[in-house]
N, C-alpha and C positions, 0 to 999 in steps of 0.2 A: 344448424342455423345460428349465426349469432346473436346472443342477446346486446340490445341496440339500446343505447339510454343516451336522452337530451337533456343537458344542463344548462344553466344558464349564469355562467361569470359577472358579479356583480362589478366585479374591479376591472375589466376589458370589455365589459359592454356585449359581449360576445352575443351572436344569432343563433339562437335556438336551433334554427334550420338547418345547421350548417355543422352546428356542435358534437356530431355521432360520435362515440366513442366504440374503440371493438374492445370489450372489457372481455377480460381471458373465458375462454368454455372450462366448465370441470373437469369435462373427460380429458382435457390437455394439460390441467395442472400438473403434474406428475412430470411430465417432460417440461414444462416450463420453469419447474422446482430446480430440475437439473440442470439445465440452461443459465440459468440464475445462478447455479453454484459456480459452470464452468466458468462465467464469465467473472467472477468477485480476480480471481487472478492474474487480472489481465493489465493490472499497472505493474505485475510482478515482470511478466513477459515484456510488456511495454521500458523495462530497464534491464533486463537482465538478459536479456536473448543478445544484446552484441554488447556484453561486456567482453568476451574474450576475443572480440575484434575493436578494444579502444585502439588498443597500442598500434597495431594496421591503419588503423583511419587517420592515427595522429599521422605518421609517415608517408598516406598515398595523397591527402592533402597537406600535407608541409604545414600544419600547426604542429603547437605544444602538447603536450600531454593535458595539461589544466585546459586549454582551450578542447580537448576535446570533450573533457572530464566534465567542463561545463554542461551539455549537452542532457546529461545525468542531473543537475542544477538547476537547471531550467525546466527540463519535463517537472520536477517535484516541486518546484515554485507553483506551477502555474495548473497539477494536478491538486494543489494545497489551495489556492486562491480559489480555484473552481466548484471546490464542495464547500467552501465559505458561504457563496451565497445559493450553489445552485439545489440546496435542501427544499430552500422554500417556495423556487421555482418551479419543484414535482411535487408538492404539496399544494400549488396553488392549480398546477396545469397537468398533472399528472404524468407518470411513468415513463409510461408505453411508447409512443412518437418519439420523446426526446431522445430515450435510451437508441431507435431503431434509425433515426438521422443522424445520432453521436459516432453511432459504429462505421455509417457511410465516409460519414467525414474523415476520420480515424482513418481509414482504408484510403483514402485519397492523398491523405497527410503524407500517409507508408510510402506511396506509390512514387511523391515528388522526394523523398527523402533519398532511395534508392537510384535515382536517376539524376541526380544531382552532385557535386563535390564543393558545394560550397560552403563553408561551414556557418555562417552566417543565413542564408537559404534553410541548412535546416535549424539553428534555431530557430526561428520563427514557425516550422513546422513541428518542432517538441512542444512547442507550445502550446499549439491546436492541438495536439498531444493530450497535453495535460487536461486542458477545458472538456475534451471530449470522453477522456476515460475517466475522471470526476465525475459526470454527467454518469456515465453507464455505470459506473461501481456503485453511487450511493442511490441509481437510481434502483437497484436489483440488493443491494440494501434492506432500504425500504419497501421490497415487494416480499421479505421474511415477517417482517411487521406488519405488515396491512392485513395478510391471510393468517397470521399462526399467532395464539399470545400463550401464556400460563409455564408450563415446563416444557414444551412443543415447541416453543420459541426460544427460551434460555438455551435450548438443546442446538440450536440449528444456529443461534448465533455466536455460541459457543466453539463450532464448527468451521466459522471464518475466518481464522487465522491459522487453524488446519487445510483448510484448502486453496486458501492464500498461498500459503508453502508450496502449494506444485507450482509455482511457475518459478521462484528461483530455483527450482531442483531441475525442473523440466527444460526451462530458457536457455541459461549456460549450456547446457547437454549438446542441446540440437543446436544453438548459435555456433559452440566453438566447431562442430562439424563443417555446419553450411560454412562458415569463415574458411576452411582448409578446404572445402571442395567448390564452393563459388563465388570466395570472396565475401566483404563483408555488406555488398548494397543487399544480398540473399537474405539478410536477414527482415530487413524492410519488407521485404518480396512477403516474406512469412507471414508477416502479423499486420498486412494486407489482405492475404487469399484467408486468413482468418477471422478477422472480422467482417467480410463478405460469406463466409460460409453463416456464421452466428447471423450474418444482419436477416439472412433467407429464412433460419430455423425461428429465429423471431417473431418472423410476418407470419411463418405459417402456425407456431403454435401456441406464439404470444401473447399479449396484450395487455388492458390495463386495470390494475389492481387496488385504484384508488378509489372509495367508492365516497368521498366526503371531499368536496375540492373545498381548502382552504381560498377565502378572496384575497389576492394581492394586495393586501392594503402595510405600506410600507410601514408604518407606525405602529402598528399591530406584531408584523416580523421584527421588525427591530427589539420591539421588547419583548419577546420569546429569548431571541440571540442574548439580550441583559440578562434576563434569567438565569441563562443558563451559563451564561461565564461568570455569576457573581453564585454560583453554587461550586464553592472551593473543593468538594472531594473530585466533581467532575473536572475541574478544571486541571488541577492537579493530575490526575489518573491519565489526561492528555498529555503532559508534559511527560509522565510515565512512555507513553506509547512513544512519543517522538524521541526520546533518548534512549528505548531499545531499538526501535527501528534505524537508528542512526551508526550505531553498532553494525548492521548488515550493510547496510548505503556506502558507509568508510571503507570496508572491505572491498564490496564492489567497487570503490572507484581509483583503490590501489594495488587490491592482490594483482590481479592480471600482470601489472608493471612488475611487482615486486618477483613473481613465476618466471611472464619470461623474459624479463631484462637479469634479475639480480640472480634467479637459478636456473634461466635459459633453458627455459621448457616451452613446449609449443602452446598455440591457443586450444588444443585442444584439451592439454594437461590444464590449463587453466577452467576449459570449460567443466572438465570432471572435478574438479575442486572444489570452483561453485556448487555444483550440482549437490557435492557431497556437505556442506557449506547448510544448505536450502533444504537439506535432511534433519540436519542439526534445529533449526528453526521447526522443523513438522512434529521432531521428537518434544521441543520446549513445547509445543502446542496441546499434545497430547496427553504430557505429563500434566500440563494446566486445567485440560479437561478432566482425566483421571481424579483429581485432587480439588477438585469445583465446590465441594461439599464440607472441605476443609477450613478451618478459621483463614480467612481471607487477608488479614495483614500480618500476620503470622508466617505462612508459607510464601509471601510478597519480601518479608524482610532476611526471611534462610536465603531465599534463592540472591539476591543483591550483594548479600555477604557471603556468598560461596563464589561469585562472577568477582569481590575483590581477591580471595584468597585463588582464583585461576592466574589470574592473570601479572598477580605477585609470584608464581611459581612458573610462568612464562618468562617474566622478566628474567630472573633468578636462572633459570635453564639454558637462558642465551650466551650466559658465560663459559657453557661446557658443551654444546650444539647449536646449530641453525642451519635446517633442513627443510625442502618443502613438508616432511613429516613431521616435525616438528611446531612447524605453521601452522598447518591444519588440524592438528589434533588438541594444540589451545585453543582455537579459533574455533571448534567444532565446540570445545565446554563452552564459549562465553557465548557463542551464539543460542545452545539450548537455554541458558538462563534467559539471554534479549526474549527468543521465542514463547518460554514458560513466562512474560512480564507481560508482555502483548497480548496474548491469550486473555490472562485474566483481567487485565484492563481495557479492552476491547468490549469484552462480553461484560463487562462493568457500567462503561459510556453507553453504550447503542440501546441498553436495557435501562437507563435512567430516564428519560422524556416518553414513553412508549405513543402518548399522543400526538407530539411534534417528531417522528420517526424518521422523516427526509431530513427535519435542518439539524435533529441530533447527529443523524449521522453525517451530512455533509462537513458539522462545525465538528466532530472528531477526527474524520480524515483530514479535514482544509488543515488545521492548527495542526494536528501529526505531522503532516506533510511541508508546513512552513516551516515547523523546528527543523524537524530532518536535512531539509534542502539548505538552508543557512548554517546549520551547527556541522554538517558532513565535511560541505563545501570550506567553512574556516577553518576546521583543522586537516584538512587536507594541503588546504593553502599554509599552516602555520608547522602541520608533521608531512612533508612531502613522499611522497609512495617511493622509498627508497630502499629498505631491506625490513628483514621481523620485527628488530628493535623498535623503528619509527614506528612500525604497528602497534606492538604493544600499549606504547604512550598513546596512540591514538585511543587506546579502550580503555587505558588508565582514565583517564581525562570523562570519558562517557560513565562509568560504572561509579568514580567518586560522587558524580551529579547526583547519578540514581538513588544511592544510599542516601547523601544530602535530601534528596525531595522526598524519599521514603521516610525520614527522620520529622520532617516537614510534617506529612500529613500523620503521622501516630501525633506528635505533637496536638495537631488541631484537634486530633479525634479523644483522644485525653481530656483536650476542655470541654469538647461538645459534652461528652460524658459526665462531668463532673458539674456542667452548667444544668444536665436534665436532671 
């Protein structure tokens, strides 16, 4: 039977009578813990399942490569905008509903995106995209925080960027297939019949986990959100996250080109690349967990300065090979360092606010995702997807940042120290 509880919204005025919540059963937590996991990497899938049908799509609709590239731009603008504000909105209205009409929508998005060729038509559907998987990511987020806290929760949140990683492993895998056996709308088709699958396992063993609704009182969120941007380690630690993420995003929106235009390999070599790519990321994650216990800006500073000494010895190698082996296997060290930087500051941010748990995480992924989508997007537009070399520059560019902002916060953290 479920347990049934009446609240009552002091900020929407809301009717008792009408207010039922289906707050989750215990016996279903367990499945609902997993549910929760599967779905954290679903903006991964949501970008990566037809990367290795860009270069198809630019061609069967007669745009540019950039014009399709955008597509990739705009989903991460407008999955970045969405957890901007939408923390406070599951904070005020909880969970459950929003996450289980995000997913419908999402699936309706899919549906017109696949039956469509007009590229203009789907951006406007990347973008419902974005709002939608924003909505479900930070809303399954915050359902780690509402039930779990002390080392129970370090542990599990420590875990989301390890399982974040199966969808660019998993995405590419199965996109560049469906692309070579049904074309590239298949892919749409996909993560349509999947978010209908999840939106059912939802209803029946989900629900909601917020047991303290925050009132929507604007002036109240607003200065949460000050708070927490005039707290420089957190702020910082973000900029950390969207400059290794941005690392994999440049990849994605030029390997593909660089495979099978400049080494004329199919989408499906490209889909194995990625895949192998989206390993690289699982393994920095892992390593990150492994080493959780370790002096923290210590092992943040090896790894920065080990991603500049890869990627100087990529450069350096291009004088004497350039191979899809060769691509891949510098591209495999810089991404394990992006994965091992994301990891720990991941589980750094989302573990800072533990009471404001929806707008901490929504204002981590929103600003992740706004870096990512403008910094990917200019140097893609500034290093165009043309052979290893431009790549390389591409991750020079990202890694000198990282060490500059890592420099940044010892810096701060030096005087914090020296002012206590």
């Amino acid at each position: 039977m479920f347990d049934w509880n009446i609240f009552k919204d002091n900020s929407t005025k809301m009717n008792a009578d009408t207010a039922q919540i289906k707050y989750i059963k215990e016996r279903h937590q367990g499945l609902a813990t997993i549910l929760a996991f599967a779905l954290i990497p679903l903006s991964g899938f949501a970008t990566d399942i037809y990367i290795p049908s860009l270069p198809t799509m630019a061609g069967e609709m007669q745009v540019s490569s950039v014009q399709v590239q955008l597509t990739l731009s705009i989903f991460l603008i407008s999955y970045g905008v969405a957890q901007l504000f939408i923390g406070s909105v599951l904070d005020s209205f909880g969970r459950y509903k929003i996450c289980l009409y995000s997913l419908l929508i999402f699936a309706a998005a899919s549906i017109v995106i696949a039956t469509t060729h007009q590229i203009y038509l789907i951006y406007l559907m990347r973008i419902i995209h974005g709002l939608t998987v924003g909505a479900i990511v930070v809303a399954k987020r915050a359902y780690f925080v509402d039930l779990f806290e002390g080392n129970q929760l370090k542990h599990y949140l420590s875990l989301f960027s390890i399982i974040w990683s199966t969808g660019p492993i998993v995405a590419p895998f199965i996109g560049g297939y469906l692309q070579t056996v049904f074309g590239w709308e298949s892919n749409f088709y996909f993560l349509a019949g999947f978010a209908l699958v999840f939106a059912v396992l939802e209803l029946l063993f989900s629900g909601e986990t917020l047991k303290h609704f925050t009132a929507f009182q604007l002036k109240k969120i607003t200065g949460i959100y000050i708070e927490m941007i005039k707290t420089t380690s957190f702020t910082l630690g973000i900029v950390m996250l969207g400059l290794a993420y941005c690392m994999v995003m440049v990849y994605n929106m030029t390997g593909p080109f660089i495979i099978e235009h400049h080494f004329n390999y199919s989408p499906v070599i490209a889909g194995y690349s990625s895949l192998f790519l989206g390993f690289a990321w699982m393994v920095g994650g892992f390593i990150g967990k492994a080493t959780i216990n370790k002096p923290f800006f210590k092992r943040l500073m090896i790894n920065s300065l080990s991603q500049v000494a890869f990627v100087v010895l990529m450069m350096v190698s291009l004088n004497f090979v350039s191979n899809i082996w060769s691509l891949i296997f510098f591209a495999f060290l810089i991404h394990v360092g992006a994965g091992f930087t994301f990891n720990n500051y991941f589980t750094f941010c989302l573990s800072k606010f533990p009471k404001n748990a929806g707008i901490a995480g929504g204002l981590t992924g929103g600003i992740t995702y706004v870096i990512v989508s403008f910094l990917s997007y200019g140097i893609v537009n500034l290093i165009p997807a043309k052979d290893e070399r431009n790549l390389s520059y591409s991750y020079l560019i990202m890694i000198v940042l990282s060490v500059l902002v890592m420099f940044v916060i010892l810096r701060i953290r030096k005087k914090d120290m020296a002012e206590d």
